[in-house]
N, C-alpha and C positions, 0 to 999 in steps of 0.2 A: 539243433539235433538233426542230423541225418537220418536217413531210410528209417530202419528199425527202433536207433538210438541207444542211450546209456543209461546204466540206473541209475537215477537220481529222485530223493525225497520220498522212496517209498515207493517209487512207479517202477515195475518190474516190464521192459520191453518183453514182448510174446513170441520167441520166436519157434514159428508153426503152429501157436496156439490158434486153437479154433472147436466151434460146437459145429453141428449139424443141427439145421432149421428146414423143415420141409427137405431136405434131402440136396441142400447147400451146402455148403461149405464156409459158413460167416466165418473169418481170420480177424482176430482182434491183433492192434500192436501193442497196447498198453493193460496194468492189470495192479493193483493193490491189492493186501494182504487183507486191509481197513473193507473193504467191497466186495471184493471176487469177482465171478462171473457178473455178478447183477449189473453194474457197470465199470465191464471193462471198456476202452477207448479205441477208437481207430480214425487214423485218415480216410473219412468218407469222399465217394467220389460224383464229380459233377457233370454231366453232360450235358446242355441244352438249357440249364436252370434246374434241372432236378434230378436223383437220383437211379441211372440204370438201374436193370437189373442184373440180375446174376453172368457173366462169363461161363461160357462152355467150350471145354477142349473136347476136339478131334480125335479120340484113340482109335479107331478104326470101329470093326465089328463090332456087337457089343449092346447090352440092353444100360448098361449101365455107363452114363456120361458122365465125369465127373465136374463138377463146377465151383466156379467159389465167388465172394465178392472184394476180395480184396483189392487195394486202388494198384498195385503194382501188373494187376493181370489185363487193365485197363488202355492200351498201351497201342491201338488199330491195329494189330496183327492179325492176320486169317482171319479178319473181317470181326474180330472186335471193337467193340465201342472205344476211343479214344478218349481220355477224360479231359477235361479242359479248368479242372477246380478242384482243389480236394477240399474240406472243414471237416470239421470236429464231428463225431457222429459218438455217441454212447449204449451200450446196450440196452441201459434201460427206455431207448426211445429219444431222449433228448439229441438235438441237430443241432451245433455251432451256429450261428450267427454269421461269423464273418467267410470271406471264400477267398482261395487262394492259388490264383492261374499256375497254373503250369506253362513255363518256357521251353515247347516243341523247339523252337530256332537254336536251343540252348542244347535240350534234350538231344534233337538228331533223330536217328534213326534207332537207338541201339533199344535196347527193351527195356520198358520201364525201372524192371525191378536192380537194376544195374547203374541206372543212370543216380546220380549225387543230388536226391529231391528233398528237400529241406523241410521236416517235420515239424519246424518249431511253433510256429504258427497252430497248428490242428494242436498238438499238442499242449500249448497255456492253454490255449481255450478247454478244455477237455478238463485239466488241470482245476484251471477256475469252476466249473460247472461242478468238478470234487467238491471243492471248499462250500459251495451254499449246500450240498447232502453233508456235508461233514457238519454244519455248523445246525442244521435240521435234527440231525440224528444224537442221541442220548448220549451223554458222555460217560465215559468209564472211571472208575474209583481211582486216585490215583495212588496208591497200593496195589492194585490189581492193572493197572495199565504198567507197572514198571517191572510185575510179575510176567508181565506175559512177555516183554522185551525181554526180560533175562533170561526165561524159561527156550525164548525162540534160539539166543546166543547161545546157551549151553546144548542143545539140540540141535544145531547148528555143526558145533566143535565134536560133537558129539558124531555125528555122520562121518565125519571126514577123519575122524580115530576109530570110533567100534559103529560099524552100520547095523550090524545085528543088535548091540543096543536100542542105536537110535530107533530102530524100524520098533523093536518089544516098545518102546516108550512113547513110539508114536501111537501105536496102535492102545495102550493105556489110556492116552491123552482123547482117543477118540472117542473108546466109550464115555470115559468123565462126562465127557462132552455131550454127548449122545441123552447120558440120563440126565446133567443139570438140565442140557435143551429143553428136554421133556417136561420136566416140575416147573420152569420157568413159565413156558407156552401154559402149560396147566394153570398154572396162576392168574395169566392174563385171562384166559377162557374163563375163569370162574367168575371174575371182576366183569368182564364183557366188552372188552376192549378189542376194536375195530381192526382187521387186518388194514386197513388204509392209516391207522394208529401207528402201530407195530413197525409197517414197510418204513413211515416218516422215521423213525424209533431207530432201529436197525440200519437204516439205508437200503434198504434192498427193494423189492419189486412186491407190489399187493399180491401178486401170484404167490410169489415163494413165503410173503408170511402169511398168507392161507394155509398155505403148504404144510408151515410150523402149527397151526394154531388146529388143522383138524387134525393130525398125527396127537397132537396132546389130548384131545377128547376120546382120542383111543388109548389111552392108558392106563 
């Protein structure tokens, strides 16, 4: 897979996706439907043995700079850090293992995000790191796991024929969603079940099933 890459198995390439962290600009390349934000993927970047910081562009005047950490900004230009490695890096905190040089003699001069830098590598790895949360995490009914594929497929065909449908049906979809979330959470809260429980459960982050588990004690 190259720079960005293709969809395959479910992994949705990001392109421009990204949050704001402290007033960064973190750019993920990879993202599941199965995870979300909690751990989406990116080629993290190496200099020295460990990970720079942030990149900052030049705009002139100005209180506000804008920055990001994505590895293609990485690149020694106007005195940026140059990356020498990129691996796997996940939002939820987990760092790849293996590292994978970058070929300057290969690359040139032209600017990172241009040059033909081969993802594949960061990318199994990241992949693999899926499969043990996928395989930690609670499995779905499978009634309800073939429902929610067919339900995605028609919603889907659905946009691309009546988007004012799909859009009333998503936002249906959301409350649904919104109050089983609720009774769900509720339930475990009654039971007294650990947001460190839940995050294994869900796949997601002790933050975010905090997040879920005090929202339901306000209900």
């Amino acid at each position: 897979m190259r720079g960005r890459g293709r969809v395959a198995d479910g992994i949705r390439p990001l392109v421009g996706g990204g949050v704001w962290e402290g007033g960064v600009l973190v750019e993920w390349d990879w993202w599941t439907v199965d995870f979300g934000d909690a751990h989406a993927g990116a080629a993290g970047v190496l200099v020295g043995g460990s990970e720079p910081g942030p990149v900052y562009f030049d705009v002139g005047s100005g209180s506000d700079v804008p920055s990001t950490t994505h590895w293609s900004a990485y690149d020694g230009r106007a005195r940026r850090p140059r990356a020498e490695a990129l691996r796997a890096v996940c939002a939820c905190g987990w760092r790849g293992a293996a590292e994978y040089p970058l070929d300057w003699d290969t690359i040139g001069d032209q600017p990172l995000y241009e040059a033909d830098v081969d993802l594949a590598g960061p990318l199994a790895d990241w992949t693999a790191h899926l499969s043990v949360v996928r395989e930690a995490a609670v499995s779905l009914p499978g009634p309800l796991a073939a429902l929610l594929v067919e339900m995605t497929e028609q919603l889907t065909a659905t946009a691309a024929a009546a988007p004012l449908a799909a859009l009333r049906a998503a936002g249906v979809l959301e409350r649904i969603a919104a109050r089983v979330g609720r009774e769900a959470a509720g339930a475990l809260c009654d039971d007294g079940t650990s947001a460190e429980a839940v995050a294994t459960a869900l796949g997601t982050t002790r933050s975010q099933a905090l997040v879920l588990l005090l929202t339901a004690q306000d209900r």
